[in-house]
C-alpha positions as CSV (number, residue, x, y, z in Angstrom):
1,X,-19.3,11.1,-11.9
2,X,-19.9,7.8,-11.1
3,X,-21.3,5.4,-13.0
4,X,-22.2,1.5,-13.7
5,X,-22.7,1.6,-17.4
6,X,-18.9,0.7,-18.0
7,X,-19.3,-3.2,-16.2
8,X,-16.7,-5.2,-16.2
9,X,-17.1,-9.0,-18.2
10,X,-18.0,-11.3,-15.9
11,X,-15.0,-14.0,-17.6
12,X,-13.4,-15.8,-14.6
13,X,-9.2,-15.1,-14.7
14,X,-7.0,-17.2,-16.0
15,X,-3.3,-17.5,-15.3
16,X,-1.5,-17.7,-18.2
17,X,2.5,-16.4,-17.5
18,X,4.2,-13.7,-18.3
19,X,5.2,-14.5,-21.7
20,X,2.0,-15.2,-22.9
21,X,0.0,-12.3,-21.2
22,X,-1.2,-9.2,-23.1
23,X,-1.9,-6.1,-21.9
24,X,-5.0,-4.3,-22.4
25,X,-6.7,-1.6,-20.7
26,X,-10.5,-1.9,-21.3
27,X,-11.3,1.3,-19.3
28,X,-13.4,-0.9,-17.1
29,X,-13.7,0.8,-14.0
30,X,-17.3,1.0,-12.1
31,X,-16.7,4.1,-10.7
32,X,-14.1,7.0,-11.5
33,X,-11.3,6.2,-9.4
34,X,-7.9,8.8,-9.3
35,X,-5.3,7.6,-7.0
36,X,-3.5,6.5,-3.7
37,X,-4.6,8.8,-0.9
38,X,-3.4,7.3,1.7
39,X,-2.0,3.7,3.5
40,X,-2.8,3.3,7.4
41,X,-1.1,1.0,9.9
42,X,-2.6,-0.4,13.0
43,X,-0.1,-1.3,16.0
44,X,-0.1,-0.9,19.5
45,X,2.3,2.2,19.7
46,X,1.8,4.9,17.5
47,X,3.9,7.6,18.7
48,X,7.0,5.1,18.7
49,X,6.3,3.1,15.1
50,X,5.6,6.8,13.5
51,X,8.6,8.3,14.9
52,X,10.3,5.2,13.5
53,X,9.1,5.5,9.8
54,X,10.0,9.9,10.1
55,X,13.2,8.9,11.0
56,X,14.1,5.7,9.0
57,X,12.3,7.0,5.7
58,X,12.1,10.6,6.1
59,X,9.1,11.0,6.9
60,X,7.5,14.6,7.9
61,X,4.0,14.5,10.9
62,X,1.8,16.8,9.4
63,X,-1.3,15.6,10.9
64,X,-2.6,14.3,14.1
65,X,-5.7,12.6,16.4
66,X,-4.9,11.2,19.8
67,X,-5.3,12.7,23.3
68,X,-4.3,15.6,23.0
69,X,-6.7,16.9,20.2
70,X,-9.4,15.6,22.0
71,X,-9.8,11.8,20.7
72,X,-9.7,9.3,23.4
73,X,-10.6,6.3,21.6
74,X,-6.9,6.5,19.4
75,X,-3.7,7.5,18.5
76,X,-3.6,8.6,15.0
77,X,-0.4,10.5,13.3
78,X,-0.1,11.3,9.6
79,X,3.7,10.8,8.0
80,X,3.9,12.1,4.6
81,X,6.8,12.9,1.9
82,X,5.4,14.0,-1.2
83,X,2.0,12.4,-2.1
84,X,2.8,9.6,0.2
85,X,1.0,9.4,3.3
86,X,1.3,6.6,5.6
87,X,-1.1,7.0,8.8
88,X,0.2,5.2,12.3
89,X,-3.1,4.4,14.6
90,X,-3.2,2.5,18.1
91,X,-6.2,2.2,20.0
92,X,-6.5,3.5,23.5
93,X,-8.3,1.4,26.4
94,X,-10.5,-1.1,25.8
95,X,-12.9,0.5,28.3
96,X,-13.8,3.2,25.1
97,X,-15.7,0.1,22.7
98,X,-16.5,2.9,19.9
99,X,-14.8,5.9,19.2
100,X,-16.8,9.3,20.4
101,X,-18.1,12.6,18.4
102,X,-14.4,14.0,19.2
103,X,-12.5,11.2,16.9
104,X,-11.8,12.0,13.3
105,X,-13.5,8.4,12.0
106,X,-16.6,7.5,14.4
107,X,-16.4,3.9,12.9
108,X,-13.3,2.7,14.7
109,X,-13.9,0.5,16.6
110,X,-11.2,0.0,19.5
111,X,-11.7,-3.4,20.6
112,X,-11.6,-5.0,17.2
113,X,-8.0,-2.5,17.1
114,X,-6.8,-4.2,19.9
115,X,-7.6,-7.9,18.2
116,X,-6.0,-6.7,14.9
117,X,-2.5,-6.0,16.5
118,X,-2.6,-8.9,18.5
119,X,-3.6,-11.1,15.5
120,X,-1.3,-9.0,12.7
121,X,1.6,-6.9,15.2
122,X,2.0,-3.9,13.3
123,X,0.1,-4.1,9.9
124,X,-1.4,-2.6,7.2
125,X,-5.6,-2.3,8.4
126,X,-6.2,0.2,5.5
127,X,-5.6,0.6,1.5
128,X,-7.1,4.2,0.8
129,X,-7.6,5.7,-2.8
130,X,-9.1,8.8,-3.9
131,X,-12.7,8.5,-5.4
132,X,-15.1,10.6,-7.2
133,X,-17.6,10.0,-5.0
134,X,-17.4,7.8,-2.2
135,X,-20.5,7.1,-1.7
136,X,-21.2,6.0,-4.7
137,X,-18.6,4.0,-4.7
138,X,-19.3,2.4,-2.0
139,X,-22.8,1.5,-2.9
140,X,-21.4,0.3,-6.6
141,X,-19.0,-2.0,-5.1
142,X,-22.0,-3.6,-2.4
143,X,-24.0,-4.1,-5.3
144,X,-21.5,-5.9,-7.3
145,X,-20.4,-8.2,-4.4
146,X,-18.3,-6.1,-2.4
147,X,-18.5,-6.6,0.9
148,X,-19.2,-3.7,3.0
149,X,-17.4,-2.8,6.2
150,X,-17.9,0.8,6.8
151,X,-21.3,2.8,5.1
152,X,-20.4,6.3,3.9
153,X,-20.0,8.6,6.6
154,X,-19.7,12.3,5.9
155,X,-16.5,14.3,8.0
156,X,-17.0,18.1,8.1
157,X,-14.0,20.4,9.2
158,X,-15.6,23.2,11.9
159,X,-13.4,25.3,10.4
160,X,-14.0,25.5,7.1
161,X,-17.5,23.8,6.9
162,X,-15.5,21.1,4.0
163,X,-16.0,18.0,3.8
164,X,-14.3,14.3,3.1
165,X,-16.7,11.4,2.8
166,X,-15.6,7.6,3.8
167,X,-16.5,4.7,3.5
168,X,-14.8,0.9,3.2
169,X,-15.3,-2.2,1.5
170,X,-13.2,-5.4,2.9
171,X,-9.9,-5.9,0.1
172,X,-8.9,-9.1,1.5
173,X,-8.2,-10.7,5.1
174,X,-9.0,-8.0,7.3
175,X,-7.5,-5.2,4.8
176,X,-10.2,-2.9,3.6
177,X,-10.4,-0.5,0.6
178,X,-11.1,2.7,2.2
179,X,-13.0,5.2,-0.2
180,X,-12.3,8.9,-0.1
181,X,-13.9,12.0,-1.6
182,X,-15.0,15.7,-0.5
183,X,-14.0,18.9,-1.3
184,X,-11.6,18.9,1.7
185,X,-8.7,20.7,1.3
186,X,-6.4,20.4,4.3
187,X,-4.0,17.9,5.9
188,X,-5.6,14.1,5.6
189,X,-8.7,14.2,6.9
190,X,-11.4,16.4,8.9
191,X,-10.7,16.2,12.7
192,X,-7.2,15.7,12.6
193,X,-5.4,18.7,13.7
194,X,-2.0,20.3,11.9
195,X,1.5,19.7,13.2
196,X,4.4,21.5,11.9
197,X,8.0,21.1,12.1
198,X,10.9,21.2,9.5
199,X,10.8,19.1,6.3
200,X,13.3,16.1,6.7
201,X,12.3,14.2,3.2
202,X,14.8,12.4,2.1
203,X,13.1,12.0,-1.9
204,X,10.4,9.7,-1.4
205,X,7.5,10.7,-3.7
206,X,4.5,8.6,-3.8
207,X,3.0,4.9,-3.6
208,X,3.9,3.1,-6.5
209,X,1.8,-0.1,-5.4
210,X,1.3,-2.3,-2.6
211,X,1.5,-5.9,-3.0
212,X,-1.3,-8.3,-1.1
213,X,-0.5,-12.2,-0.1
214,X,-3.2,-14.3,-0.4
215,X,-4.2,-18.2,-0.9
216,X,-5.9,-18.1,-3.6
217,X,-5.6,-16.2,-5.9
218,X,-7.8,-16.0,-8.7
219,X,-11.2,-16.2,-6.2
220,X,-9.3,-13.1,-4.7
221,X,-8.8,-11.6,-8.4
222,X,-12.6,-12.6,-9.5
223,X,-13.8,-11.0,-6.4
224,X,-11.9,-7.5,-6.6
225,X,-12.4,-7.1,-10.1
226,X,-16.2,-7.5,-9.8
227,X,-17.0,-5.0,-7.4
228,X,-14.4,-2.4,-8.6
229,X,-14.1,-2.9,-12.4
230,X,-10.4,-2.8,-12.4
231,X,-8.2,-5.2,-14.8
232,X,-5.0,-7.3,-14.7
233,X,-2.3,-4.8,-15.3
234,X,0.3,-7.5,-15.9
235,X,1.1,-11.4,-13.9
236,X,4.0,-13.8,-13.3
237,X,3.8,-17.3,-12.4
238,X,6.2,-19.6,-10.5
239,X,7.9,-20.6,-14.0
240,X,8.4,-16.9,-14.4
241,X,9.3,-15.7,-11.1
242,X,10.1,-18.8,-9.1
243,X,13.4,-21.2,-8.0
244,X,13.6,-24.8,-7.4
245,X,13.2,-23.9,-3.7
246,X,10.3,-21.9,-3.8
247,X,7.9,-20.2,-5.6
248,X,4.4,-17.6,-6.0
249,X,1.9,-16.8,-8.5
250,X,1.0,-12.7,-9.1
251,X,-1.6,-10.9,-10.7
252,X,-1.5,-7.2,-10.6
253,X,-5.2,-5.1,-10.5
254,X,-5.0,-1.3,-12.2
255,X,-7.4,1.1,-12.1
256,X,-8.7,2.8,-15.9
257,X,-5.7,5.7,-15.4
258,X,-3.6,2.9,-14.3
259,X,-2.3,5.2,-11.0
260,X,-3.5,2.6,-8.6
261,X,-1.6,-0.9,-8.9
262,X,-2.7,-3.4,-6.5
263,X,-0.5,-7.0,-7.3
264,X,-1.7,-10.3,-5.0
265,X,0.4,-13.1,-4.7
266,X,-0.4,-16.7,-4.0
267,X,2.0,-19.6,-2.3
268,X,2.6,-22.4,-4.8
269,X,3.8,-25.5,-3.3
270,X,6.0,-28.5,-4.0
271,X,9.3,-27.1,-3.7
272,X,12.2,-27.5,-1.5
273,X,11.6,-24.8,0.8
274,X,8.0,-23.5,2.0
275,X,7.0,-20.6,-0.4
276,X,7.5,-17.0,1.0
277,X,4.3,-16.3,0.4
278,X,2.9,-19.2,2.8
279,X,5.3,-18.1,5.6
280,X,4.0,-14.8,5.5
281,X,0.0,-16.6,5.2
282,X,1.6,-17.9,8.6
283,X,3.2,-15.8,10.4
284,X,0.2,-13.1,9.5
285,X,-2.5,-15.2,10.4
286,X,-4.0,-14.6,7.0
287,X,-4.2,-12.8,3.8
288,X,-2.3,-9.1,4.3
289,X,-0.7,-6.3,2.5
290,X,3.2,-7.9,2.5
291,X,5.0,-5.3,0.7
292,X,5.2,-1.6,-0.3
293,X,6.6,0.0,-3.4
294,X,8.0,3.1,-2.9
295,X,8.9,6.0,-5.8
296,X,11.7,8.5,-5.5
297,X,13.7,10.6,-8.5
298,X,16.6,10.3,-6.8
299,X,17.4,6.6,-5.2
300,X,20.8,7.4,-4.7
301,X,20.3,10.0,-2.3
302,X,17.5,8.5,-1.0
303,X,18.7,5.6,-0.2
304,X,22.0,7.2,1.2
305,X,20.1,8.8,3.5
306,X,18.6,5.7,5.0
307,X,21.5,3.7,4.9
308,X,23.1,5.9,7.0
309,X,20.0,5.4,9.5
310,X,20.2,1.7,9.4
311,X,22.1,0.8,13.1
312,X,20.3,4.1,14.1
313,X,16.7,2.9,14.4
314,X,16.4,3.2,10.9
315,X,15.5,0.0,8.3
316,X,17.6,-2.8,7.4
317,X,18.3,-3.8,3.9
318,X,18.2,-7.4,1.9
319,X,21.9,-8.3,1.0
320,X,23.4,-7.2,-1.6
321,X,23.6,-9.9,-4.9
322,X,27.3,-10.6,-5.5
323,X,30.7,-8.8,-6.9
324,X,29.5,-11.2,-10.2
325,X,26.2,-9.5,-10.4
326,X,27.7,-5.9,-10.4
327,X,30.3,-7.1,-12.8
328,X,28.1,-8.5,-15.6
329,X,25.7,-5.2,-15.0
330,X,27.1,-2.9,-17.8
331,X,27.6,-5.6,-20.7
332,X,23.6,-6.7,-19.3
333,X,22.6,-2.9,-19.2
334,X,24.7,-1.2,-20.9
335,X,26.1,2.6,-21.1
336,X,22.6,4.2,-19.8
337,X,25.3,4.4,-16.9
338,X,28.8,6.3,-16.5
339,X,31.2,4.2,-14.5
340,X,30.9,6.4,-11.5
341,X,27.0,5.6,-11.0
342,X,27.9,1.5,-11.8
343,X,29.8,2.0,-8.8
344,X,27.7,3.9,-6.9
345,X,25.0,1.1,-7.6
346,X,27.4,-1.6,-6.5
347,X,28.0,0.5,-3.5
348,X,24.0,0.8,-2.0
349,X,23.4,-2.7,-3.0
350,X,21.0,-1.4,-5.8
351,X,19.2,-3.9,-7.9
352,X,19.1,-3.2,-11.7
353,X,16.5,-4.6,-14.3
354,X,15.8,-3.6,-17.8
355,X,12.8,-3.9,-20.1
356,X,10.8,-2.3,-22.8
357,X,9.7,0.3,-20.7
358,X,12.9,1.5,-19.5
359,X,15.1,1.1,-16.4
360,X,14.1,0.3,-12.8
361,X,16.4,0.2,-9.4
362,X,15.0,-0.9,-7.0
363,X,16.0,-2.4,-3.4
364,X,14.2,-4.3,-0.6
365,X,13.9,-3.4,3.1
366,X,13.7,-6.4,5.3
């Protein structure tokens, strides 16, 4: 149920580094809020950027909206592994201004898809979690000084009579949280008709979170947290995260269960090189989703996989750190490891940190 009894304080944020940052969870949330759902792309060819992310990530189509299903306004195609669903959508001609009754989401608007890609090239257009009720959530976050993009619109499936409700409330730039509820139980969304074909995951399991650049960062951190209740999960400053030559402030957002992490980075400036946070603020042409974290159990195979994939249409990787880095790696992290894995780390280019928590490896796609 949804509910605005739980508001958050209205305290501006502060940075204040990592070292000197507690957590706390104060269950703040405006409305009940349970996870990613899904993360959708605009570009200007979906059939070739989808088949792209199947191939280079192993992905599997399980859903899709263009032509042939009766949409003319867009392609749409749904790529999933595990719970992570990333949806590839180009707009048709710009003689169809509004999609029709035939398109899954009667909201899109085609010629403003046309302006996004030429404005952002292939980009992020939509962040979507799973809500208890998304009308009321969109209604809460309006009232709280969200801005509203798309009202509540209800999607029934004709074959089943269930239904998804969605609505949207801008996230930053031209990013918008996209709501989703209903007692829909098939692929996505209403409208969007099945595909099937055989299962080529490669491990990837789920959104771990998605990472926002921005230029300022606490009005952006002020503003989300007000409409949706969520709090800082953790931060890093440029004294924490930063080199001489350049450098970013981060605040990450978390929902009450903690199963939706949203960090936002801002460019800090007076360094020798331009922040990579600015060039990205450039090159975008505005505040944008920059980066993806995604979870697998199994990052050696994963990653394996798409190596192999790499000169093959696949993704290319950052460089590896050097034969020093791998070197120092057991004294730093010591025996969690058998020899054979420190090697096979070395071998993908695997970064290793350690913490508290536990162990992460992680690795970065250029």
């Amino acid at each position: 149920m949804a509910s605005t009894t739980a508001a958050p304080s209205t305290t501006k944020m502060q940075l204040v580094g990592f070292k000197n940052f507690v957590r706390h969870n104060p269950k703040s949330d405006r409305f009940t809020m349970h996870k990613f759902h899904h993360v959708e792309f605009y570009c200007q060819d979906a059939t070739n950027v989808s088949k792209r992310f199947g191939w280079g990530a192993g992905l599997n189509l399980v859903a899709k909206s263009d032509q042939s299903t009766g949409n003319h306004a867009y392609a749409s195609y749904v790529m999933q592994s595990g719970d992570l669903q990333l949806v590839i959508t180009a707009p048709y001609s710009r003689q169809n201004q509004k999609a029709t009754s035939t398109a899954p989401l009667p909201h899109f608007d085609v010629p403003f898809a046309h302006e996004f890609c030429a404005k952002h090239g292939l980009a992020v257009r939509a962040m979507g979690i799973s809500v208890e009720d998304a009308k009321a959530a969109y209604d809460i976050s309006v009232a709280n000084g969200g801005e509203g993009v798309t009202p509540p619109q209800e999607l029934t499936d004709a074959a089943t009579g269930q239904v998804s409700v969605v609505s949207e409330v801008k996230l930053y730039g031209e990013v918008v949280l996209r709501f989703v509820s209903g007692n829909f139980a098939g692929r996505f969304l209403p409208g969007y008709e099945n595909v099937e074909g055989p299962d080529v995951s490669i491990g990837l399991q789920r959104l771990d979170h998605a990472v926002g650049n921005l230029p300022n960062l606490l009005e952006a951190m002020d503003y989300v947290c007000g409409f949706t209740g969520w709090h800082e999960y953790a931060e890093f400053t440029a004294e924490d995260v930063g080199t001489v030559d350049s450098g970013l402030n981060s605040m990450v957002l978390a929902n009450n269960t903690e199963t939706i992490l949203l960090p936002m980075n801002e460019p800090t400036f007076g360094t020798k090189r331009k922040s990579q946070i600015q060039t990205f603020l450039e090159q975008n042409e505005g505040p944008g989703l920059q980066h993806m974290a995604l979870k697998t159990n199994d990052i050696f195979h994963t990653l394996s996989e798409m190596r192999k994939r790499t000169h093959l249409g696949g993704f290319d990787f950052m460089p590896k750190p050097s034969a020093a880095y791998y070197k120092n790696l057991p004294a730093k992290i010591g025996d969690v490891f058998t020899a054979a894995q420190y090697e096979k780390i070395e071998q993908l280019g695997l970064l290793v940190d350690k913490d508290d928590q536990g162990i992460l490896l992680q690795i970065f796609t250029k």
